[in-house]
VOPAGU-2260 file (C-alpha; in pm, 1 decimal, decimal comma):
REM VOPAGU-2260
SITE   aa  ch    i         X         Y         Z
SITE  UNK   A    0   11841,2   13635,7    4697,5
SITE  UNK   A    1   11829,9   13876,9    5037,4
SITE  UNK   A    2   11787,3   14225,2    4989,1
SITE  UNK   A    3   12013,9   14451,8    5150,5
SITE  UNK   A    4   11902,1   14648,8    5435,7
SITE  UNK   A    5   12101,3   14963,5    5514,9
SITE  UNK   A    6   11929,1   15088,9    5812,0
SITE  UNK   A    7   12167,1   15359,0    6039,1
SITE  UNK   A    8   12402,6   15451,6    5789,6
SITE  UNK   A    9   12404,2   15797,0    5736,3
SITE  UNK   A   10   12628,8   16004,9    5444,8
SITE  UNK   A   11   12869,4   16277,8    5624,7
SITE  UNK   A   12   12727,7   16602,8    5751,1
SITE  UNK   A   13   12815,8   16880,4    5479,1
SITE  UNK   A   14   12885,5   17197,6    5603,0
SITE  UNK   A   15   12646,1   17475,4    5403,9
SITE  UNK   A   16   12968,9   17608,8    5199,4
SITE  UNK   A   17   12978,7   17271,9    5091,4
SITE  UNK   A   18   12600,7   17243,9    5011,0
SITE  UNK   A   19   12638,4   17528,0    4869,2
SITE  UNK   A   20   12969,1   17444,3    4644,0
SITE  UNK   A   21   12744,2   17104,2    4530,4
SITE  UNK   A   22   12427,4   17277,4    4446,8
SITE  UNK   A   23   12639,3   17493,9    4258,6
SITE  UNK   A   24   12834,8   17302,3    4028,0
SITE  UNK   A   25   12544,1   17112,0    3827,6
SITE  UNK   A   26   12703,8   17191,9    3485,8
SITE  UNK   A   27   12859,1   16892,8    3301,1
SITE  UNK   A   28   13157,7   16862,8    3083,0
SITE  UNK   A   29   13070,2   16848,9    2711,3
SITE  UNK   A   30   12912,5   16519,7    2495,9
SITE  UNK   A   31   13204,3   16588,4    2288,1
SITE  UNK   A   32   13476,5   16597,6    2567,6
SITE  UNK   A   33   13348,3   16354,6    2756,3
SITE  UNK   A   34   13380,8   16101,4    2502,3
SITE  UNK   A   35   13735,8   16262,4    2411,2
SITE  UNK   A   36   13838,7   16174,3    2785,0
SITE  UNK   A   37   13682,2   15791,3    2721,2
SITE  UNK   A   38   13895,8   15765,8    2392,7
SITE  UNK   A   39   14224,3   15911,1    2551,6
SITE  UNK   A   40   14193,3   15708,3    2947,4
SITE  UNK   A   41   14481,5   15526,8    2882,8
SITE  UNK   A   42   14704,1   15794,0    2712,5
SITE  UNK   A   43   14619,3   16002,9    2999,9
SITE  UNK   A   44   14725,5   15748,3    3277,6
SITE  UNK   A   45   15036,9   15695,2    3052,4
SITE  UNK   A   46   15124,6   16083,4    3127,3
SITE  UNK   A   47   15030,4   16047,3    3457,6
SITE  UNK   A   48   15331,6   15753,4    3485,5
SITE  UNK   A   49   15588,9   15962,6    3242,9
SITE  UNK   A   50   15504,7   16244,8    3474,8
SITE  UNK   A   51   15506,9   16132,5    3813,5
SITE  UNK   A   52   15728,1   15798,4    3764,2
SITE  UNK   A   53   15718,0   15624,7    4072,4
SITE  UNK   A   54   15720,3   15912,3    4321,3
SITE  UNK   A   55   15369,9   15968,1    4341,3
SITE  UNK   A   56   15180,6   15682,4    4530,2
SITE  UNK   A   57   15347,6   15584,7    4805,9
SITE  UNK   A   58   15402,3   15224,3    4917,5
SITE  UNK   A   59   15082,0   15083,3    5079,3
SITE  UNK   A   60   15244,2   14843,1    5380,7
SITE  UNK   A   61   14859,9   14843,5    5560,2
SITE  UNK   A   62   14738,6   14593,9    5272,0
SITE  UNK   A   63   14826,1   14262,5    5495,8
SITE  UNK   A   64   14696,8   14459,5    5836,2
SITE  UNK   A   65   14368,4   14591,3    5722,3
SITE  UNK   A   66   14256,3   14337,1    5468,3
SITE  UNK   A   67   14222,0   13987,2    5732,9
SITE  UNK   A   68   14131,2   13762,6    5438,8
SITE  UNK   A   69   14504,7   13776,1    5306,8
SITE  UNK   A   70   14543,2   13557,2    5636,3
SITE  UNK   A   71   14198,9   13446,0    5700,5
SITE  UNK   A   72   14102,0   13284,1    5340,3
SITE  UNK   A   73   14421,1   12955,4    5436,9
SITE  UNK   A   74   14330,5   12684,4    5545,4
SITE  UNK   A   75   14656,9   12630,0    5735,1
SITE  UNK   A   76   14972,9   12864,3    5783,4
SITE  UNK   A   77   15155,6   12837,3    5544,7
SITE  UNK   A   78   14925,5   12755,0    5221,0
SITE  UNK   A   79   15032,6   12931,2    4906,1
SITE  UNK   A   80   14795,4   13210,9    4792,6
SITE  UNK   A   81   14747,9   13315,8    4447,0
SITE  UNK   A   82   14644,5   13665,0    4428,5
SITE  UNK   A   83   14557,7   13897,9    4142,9
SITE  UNK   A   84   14629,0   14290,2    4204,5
SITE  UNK   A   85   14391,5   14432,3    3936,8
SITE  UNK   A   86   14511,2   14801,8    3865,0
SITE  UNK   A   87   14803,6   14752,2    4020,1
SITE  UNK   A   88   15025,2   15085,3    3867,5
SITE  UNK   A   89   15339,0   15075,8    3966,8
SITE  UNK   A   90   15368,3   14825,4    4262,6
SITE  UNK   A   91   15287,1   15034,5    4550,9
SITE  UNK   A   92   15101,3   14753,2    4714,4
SITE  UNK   A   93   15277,2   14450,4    4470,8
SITE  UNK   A   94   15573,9   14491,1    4637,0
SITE  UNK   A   95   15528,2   14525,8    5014,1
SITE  UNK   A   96   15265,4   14229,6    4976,2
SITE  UNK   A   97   15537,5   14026,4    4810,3
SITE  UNK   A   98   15787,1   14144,7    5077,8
SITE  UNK   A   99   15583,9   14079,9    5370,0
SITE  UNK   A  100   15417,3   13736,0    5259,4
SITE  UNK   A  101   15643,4   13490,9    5096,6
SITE  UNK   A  102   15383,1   13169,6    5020,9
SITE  UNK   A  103   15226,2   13439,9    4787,2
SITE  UNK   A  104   15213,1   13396,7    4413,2
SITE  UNK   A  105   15086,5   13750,1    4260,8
SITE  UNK   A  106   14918,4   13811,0    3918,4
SITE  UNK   A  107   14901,4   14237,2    3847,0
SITE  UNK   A  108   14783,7   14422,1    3565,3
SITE  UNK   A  109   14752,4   14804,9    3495,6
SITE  UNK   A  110   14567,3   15004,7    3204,0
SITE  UNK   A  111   14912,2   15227,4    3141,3
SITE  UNK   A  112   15197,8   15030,6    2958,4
SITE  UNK   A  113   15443,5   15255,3    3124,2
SITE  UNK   A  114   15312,2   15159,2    3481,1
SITE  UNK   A  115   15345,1   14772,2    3426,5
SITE  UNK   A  116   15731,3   14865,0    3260,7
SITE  UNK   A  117   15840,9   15037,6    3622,3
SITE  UNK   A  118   15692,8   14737,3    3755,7
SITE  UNK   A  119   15912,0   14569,4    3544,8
SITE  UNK   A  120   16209,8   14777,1    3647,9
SITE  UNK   A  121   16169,4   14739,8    4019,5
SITE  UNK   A  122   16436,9   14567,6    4169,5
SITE  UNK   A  123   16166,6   14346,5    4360,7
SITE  UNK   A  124   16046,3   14253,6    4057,3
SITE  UNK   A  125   16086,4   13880,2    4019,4
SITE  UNK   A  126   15932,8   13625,8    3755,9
SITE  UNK   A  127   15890,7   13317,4    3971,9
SITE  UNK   A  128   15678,6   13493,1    4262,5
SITE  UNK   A  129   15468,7   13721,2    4017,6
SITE  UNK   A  130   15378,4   13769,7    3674,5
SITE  UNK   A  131   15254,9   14155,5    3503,6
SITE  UNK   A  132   15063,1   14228,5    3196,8
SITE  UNK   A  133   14887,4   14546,5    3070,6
SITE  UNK   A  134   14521,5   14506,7    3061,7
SITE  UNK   A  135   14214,1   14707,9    2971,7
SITE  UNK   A  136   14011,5   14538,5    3213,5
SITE  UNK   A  137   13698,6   14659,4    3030,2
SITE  UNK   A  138   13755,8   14470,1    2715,2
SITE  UNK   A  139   14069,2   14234,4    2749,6
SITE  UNK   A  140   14026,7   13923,0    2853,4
SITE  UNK   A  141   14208,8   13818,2    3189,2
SITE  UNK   A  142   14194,5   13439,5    3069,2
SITE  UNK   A  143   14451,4   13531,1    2802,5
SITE  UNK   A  144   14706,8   13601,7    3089,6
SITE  UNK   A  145   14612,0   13328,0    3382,1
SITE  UNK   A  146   14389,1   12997,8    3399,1
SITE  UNK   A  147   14048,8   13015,6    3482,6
SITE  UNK   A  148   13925,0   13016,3    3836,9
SITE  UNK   A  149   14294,6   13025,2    3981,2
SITE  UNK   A  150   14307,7   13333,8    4164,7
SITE  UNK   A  151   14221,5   13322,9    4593,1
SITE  UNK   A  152   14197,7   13676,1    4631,2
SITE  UNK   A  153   14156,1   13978,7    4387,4
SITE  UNK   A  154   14281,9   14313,2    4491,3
SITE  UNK   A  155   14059,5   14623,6    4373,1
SITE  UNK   A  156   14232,7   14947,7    4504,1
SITE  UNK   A  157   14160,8   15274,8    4444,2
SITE  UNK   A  158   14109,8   15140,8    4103,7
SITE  UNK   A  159   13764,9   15158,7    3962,1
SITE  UNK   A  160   13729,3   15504,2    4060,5
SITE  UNK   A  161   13874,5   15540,4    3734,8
SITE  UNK   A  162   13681,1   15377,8    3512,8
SITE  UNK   A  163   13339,4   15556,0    3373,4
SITE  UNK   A  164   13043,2   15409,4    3556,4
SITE  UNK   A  165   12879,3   15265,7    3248,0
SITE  UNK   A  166   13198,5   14977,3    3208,3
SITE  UNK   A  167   13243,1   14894,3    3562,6
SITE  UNK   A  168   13061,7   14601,2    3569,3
SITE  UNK   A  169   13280,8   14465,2    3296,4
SITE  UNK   A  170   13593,0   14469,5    3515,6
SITE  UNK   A  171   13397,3   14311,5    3773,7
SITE  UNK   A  172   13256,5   14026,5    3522,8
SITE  UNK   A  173   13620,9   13979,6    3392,4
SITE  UNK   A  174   13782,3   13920,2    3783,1
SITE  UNK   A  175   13468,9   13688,1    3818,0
SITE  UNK   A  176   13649,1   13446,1    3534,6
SITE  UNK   A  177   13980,2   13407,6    3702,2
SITE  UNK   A  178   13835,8   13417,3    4055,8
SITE  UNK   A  179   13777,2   13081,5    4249,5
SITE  UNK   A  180   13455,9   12981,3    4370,5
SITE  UNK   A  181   13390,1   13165,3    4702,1
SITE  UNK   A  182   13678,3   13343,4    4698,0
SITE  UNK   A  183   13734,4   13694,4    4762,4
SITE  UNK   A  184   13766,0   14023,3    4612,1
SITE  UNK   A  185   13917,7   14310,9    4873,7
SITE  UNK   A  186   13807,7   14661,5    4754,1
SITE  UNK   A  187   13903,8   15004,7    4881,7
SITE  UNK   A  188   13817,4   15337,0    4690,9
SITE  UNK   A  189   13677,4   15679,8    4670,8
SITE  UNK   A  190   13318,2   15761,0    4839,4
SITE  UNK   A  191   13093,5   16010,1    4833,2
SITE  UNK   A  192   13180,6   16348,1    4968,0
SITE  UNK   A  193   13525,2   16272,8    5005,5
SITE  UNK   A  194   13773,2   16565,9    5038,0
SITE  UNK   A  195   13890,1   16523,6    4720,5
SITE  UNK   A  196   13532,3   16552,8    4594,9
SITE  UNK   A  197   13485,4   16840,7    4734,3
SITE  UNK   A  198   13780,5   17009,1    4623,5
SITE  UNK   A  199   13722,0   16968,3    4229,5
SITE  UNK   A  200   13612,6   17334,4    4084,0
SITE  UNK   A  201   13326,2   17404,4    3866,7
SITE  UNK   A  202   13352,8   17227,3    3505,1
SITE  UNK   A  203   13464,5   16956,9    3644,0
SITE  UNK   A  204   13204,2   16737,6    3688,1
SITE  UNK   A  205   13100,3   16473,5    3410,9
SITE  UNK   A  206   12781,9   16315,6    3586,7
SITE  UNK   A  207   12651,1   16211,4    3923,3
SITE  UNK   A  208   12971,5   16166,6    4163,3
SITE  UNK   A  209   13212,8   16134,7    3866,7
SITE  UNK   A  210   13477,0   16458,7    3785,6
SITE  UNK   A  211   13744,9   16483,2    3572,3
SITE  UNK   A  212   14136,6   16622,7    3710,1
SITE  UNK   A  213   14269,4   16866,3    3493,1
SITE  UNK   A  214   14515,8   16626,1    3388,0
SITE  UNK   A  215   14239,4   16420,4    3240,9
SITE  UNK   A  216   14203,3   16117,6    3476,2
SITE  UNK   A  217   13880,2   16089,5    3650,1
SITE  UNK   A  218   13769,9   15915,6    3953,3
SITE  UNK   A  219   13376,4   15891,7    4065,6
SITE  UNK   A  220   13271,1   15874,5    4423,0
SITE  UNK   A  221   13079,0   15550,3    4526,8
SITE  UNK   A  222   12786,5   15550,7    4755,6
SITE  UNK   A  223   12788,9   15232,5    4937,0
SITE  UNK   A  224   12446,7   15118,9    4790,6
SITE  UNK   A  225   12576,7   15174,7    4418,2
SITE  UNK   A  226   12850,2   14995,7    4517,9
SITE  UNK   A  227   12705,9   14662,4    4641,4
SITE  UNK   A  228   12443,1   14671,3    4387,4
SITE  UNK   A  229   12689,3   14654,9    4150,8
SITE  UNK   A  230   12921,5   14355,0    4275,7
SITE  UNK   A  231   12599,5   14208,5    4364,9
SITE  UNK   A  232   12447,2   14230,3    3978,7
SITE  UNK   A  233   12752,4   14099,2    3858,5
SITE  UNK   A  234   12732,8   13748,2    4061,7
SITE  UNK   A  235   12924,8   13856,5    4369,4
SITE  UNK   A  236   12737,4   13824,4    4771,1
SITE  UNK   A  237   12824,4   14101,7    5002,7
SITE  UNK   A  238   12974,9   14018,7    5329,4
SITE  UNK   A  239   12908,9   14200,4    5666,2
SITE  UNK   A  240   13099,4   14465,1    5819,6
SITE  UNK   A  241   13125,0   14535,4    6165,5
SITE  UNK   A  242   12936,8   14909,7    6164,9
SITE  UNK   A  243   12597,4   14711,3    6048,9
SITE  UNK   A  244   12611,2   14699,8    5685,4
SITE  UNK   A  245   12410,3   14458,1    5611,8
SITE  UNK   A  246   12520,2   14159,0    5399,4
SITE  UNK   A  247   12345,5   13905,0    5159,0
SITE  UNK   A  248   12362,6   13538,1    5206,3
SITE  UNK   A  249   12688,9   13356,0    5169,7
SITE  UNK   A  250   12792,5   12963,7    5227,9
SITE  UNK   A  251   13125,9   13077,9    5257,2
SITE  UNK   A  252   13361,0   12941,4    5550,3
SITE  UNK   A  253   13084,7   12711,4    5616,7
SITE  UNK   A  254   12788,3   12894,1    5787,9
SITE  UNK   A  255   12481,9   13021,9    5631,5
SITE  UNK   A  256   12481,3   13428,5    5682,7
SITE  UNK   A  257   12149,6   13564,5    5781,1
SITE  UNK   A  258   11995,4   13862,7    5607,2
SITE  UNK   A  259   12053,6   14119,1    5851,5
SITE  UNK   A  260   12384,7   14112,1    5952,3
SITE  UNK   A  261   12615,9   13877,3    5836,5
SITE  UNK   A  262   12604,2   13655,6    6156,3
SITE  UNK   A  263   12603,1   13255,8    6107,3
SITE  UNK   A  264   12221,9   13161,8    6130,3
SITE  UNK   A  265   12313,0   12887,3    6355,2
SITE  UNK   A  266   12566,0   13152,0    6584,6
SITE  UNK   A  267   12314,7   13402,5    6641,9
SITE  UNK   A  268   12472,5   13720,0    6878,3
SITE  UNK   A  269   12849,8   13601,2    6802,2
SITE  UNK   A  270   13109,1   13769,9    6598,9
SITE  UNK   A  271   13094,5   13703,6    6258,0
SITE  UNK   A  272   13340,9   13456,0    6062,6
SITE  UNK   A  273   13417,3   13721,4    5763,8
SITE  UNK   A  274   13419,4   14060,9    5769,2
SITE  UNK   A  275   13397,3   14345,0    5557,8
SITE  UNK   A  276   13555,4   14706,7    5692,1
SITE  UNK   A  277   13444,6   15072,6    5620,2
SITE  UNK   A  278   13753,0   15242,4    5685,5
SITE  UNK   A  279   13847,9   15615,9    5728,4
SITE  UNK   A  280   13511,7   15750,6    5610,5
SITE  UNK   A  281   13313,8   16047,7    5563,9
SITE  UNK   A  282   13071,7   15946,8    5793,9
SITE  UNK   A  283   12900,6   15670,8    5561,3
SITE  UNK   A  284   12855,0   15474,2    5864,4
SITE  UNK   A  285   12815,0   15542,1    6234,3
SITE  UNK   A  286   13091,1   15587,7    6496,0
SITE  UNK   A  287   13187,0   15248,0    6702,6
SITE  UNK   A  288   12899,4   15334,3    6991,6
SITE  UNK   A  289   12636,1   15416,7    6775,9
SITE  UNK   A  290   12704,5   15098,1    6515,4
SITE  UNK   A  291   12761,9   14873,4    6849,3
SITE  UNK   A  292   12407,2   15019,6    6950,7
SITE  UNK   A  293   12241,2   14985,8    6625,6
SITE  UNK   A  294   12342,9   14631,5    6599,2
SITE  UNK   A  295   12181,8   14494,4    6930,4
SITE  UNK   A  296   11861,4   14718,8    6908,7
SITE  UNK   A  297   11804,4   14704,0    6524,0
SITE  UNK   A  298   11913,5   14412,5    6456,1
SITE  UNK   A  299   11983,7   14156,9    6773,1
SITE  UNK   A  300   12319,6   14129,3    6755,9
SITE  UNK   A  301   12593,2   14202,6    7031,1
SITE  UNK   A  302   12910,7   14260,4    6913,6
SITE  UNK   A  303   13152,1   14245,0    7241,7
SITE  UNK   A  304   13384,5   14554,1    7235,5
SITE  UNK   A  305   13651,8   14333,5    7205,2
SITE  UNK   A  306   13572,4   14216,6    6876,5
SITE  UNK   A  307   13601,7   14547,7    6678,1
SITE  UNK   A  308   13820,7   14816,9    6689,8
SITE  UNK   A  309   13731,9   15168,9    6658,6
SITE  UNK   A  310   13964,1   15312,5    6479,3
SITE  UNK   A  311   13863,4   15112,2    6178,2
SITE  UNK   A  312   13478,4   15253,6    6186,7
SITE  UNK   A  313   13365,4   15565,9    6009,8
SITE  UNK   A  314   13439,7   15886,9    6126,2
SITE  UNK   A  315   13254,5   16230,0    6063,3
SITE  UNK   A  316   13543,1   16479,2    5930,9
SITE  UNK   A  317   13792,9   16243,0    5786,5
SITE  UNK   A  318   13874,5   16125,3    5379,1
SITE  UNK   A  319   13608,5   15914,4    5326,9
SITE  UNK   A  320   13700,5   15548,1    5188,3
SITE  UNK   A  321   13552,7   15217,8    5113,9
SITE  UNK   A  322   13705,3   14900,9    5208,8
SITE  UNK   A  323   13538,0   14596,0    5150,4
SITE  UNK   A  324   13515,3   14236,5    5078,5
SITE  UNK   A  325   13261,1   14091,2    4828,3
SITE  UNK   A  326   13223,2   13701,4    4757,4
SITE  UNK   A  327   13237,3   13523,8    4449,2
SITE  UNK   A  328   12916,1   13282,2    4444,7
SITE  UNK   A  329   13007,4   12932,9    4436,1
């Protein structure tokens, strides 16, 4: 299989308080707690829903916009889409999906029991367009709750952030069962140097990129290397985005993708068929002249200025955020 290549992407420029702050806080949260916080993740999220109800989140009506293969993956217009929202607390994205796309059939699942009741609750909530269950996606098995290889398109947002590095792949192996052949997974999440990272005080921090809230939920930070690794050790091919990440191989939508950047071996210097975005970022990419100019002299490839949009490239300054597509091999 292709290596990656991840030539011109560069992590946002820190400011020295902020070196400073990082160099700084190199003290980790206790064996003891740390395994406390492991024991008690769903309790914690559970207080998190008592707490906050459904005020906190608010309703995510950019799902359909930003994430193409919602559209893209049909064959024709009006083909009905199965879709699995893994995480999905307590229908911030369910519903407006639901609302905006009526051929789609949705699957969602969330860690808290009190989350999937308020899903429950929600007027919207309706039996013959979607079906909720709680699920520890680290150890319960999906195929308990849906048929095997069913699902078109898995939904991972802001959702792994929470789990502790060691069991990601094990949500990502358990989507992989319900997940059709070639299909997709759409991921957006924390990443490194994010605000939020930034803004967590001293004995906070339980390992590389991963803090604790002082309400006991944690989130870790993902580099975008980690990140593909990981999709990519767990059976899943990376698919190109339009700043020059580069992608692995994929027979998907019926070209084969060359190493380097995701363009159809056989379409060399055209736009390519799928897309992955990096959206609202630290900087974990480069802004839409310098990507545009990577891609041509790095790489070969001339993206016309037509074909991508700036606004959804990296930018130094802002909350930095992953958003992604990844493959299922077929």
């Amino acid at each position: 299989m292709a290596s990656l290549q991840r030539k011109g992407l560069q992590a946002r420029i820190l400011s020295s308080e902020e070196e400073e702050k990082l160099k700084r806080d190199q003290d980790l949260v206790s064996d003891f707690k740390q395994q406390k916080l492991e024991k008690e993740a769903q309790k914690n999220w559970d207080l998190f829903y008592k707490r906050n109800s459904t005020n906190f989140f608010k309703d995510r009506h950019w799902t359909t916009r930003e994430f193409e293969e919602l559209r893209s993956c049909r064959e024709f217009e009006d083909q009905k889409l199965t879709v699995l929202e893994a995480g999905c607390g307590v229908g911030n994205c369910l519903f407006p999906l639901l609302e905006e796309d009526l051929n789609i059939f949705a699957y969602a699942c969330d860690f808290s029991p009190r989350a999937v009741e308020y899903v429950k609750q929600n007027p919207l909530y309706d039996t013959e367009r979607c079906k909720v269950f709680q699920c520890d996606l680290t150890k319960d098995d999906l195929l308990e709750h849906m048929p095997p290889e069913s699902v078109d398109v898995v939904m991972l947002i802001f959702v792994l952030s929470a789990v502790h590095p060691d069991k990601m792949h094990l949500v990502l192996q358990n989507i992989y069962k319900v997940l059709k052949p070639g299909k997709s997974v759409l991921f957006r999440d924390y990443g490194l140097y994010d605000h939020a990272m930034l803004r967590f005080k001293a004995g906070s921090k339980l390992g590389e990129n991963f803090y604790v809230r002082q309400d006991g939920t944690r989130s870790y930070f993902f580099t975008d290397e980690f990140l593909a690794q990981l999709f990519v050790d767990t059976g899943y091919e990376e698919v190109v985005n339009e700043t020059g990440t580069a992608a692995l191989r994929s027979t998907a939508g019926g070209g084969r993708w060359s190493r380097a950047a995701g363009v159809p071996a056989r379409q060399e210097r055209r736009k390519p068929k799928r897309l992955i975005r990096t959206l609202a970022s630290s900087g974990l990419g480069t802004p839409a002249n310098e990507a545009n100019s990577f891609l041509q002299t790095q790489l070969g490839v001339v993206i016309p200025r037509s074909n991508y949009n700036p606004k959804f490239l990296p930018h130094r300054g802002k909350p930095a955020s992953f958003h992604l597509e990844y493959l299922r091999q077929a």
